[in-house]
Every structure is written in C-alpha cells, then in structure tokens.
C-alpha positions in Angstrom: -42.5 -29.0 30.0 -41.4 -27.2 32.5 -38.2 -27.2 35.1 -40.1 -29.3 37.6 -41.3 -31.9 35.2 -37.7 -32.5 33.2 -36.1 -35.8 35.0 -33.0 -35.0 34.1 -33.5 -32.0 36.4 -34.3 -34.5 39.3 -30.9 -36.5 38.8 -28.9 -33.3 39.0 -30.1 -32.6 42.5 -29.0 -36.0 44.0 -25.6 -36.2 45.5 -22.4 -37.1 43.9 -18.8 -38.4 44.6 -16.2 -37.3 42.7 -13.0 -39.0 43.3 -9.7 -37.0 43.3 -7.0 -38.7 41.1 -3.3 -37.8 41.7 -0.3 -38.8 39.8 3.1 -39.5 41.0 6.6 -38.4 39.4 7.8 -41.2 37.1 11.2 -42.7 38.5 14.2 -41.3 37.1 16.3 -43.9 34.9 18.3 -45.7 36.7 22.2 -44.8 35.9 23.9 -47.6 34.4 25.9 -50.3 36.9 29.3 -51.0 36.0 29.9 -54.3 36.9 33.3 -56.0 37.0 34.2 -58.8 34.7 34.4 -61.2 37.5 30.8 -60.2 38.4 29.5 -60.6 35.2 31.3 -63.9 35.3 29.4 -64.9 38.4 26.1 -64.2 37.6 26.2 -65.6 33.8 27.3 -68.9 36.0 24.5 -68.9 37.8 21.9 -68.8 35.4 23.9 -71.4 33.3 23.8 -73.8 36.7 21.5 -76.8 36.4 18.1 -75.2 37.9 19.4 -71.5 37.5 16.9 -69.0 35.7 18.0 -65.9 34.2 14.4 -63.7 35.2 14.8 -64.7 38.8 19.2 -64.4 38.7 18.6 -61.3 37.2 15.8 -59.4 39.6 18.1 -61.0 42.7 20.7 -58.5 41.6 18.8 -55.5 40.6 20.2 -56.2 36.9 17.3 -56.0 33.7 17.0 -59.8 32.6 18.1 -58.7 28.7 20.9 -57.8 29.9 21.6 -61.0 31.3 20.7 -62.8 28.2 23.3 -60.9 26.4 26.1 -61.7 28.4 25.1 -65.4 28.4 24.7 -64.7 24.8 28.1 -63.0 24.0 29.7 -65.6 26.7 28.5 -68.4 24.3 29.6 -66.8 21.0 33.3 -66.1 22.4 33.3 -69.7 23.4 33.9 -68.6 26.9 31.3 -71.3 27.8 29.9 -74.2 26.3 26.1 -75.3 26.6 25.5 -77.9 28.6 25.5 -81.4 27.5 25.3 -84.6 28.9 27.9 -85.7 31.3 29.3 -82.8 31.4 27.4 -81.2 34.2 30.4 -81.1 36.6 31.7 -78.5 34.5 28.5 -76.2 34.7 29.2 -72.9 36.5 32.6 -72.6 34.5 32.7 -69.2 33.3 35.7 -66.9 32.0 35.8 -63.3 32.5 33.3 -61.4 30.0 
C-alpha cells in the first residue's frame, strides 16, 4: 500500500481546530473576618427567626454557612438561646452575645 492509498493519510490533510485552553489563578483564601459579638448575635437571630435560613443569612453577609451553624450551635449549647417552641415565637430573635 502505498502513501496515497492509506486513509489515514487522507484524514491528516483535512483541516483542524484546536482550541486554546487557559487557566486562571485560584483566589487567594480569604483572611478571616473578625466579627463582633453583637454581630454574631445579629446574624444567629436571623436565621433563628420564623422563615430565616442559615445558607441564604449566611451568603447575604459574605460569611461560610458552617460557620453560621456553629454559632447557632454553640449559642444553643451555652443556653444563650432556646429552640423554638410553641407559643413562644414572640421571643424568637432573642439572642445573647456569642
């Protein structure tokens, strides 16, 4: 066989596109917010309100939702706040300094 007859050689003359990938620089981390008690206070309120979601408390503030869910969780543990129960939702959004 020779070069004229090989297909393969027929495919290698067509044209081709090649398409250029580039990477971008990964973010830096983030350096670490120090938020007041009285914040932290605020925004564990919030997402204990009646309707109030942690993800979407959380994003609103630039904050990482864990981190949210352990303040709710250490506010609950020190007794700081108490879960919600019936009749007592007048005293939702009561929160103690962290």
């Amino acid at each position: 066989m020779n070069h004229a007859e090989n297909p393969v050689s027929d495919s290698m003359s067509h044209h081709r596109t090649f398409e250029i990938l580039t990477a971008e620089p990964v973010p830096s981390r983030r350096k670490p917010r120090h938020r007041s008690d009285e914040e932290k206070a605020r925004l564990v309120a919030e997402a204990f309100s009646p309707g109030g979601n942690v993800s979407a408390v959380a994003r609103s503030e630039g904050l990482d939702p864990s981190q949210l869910y352990a303040w709710r969780r250490k506010a609950l543990s020190s007794g700081m706040v108490a879960p919600l129960t019936e009749g007592a939702s007048e005293q939702a959004g009561e929160v103690h300094a962290l």
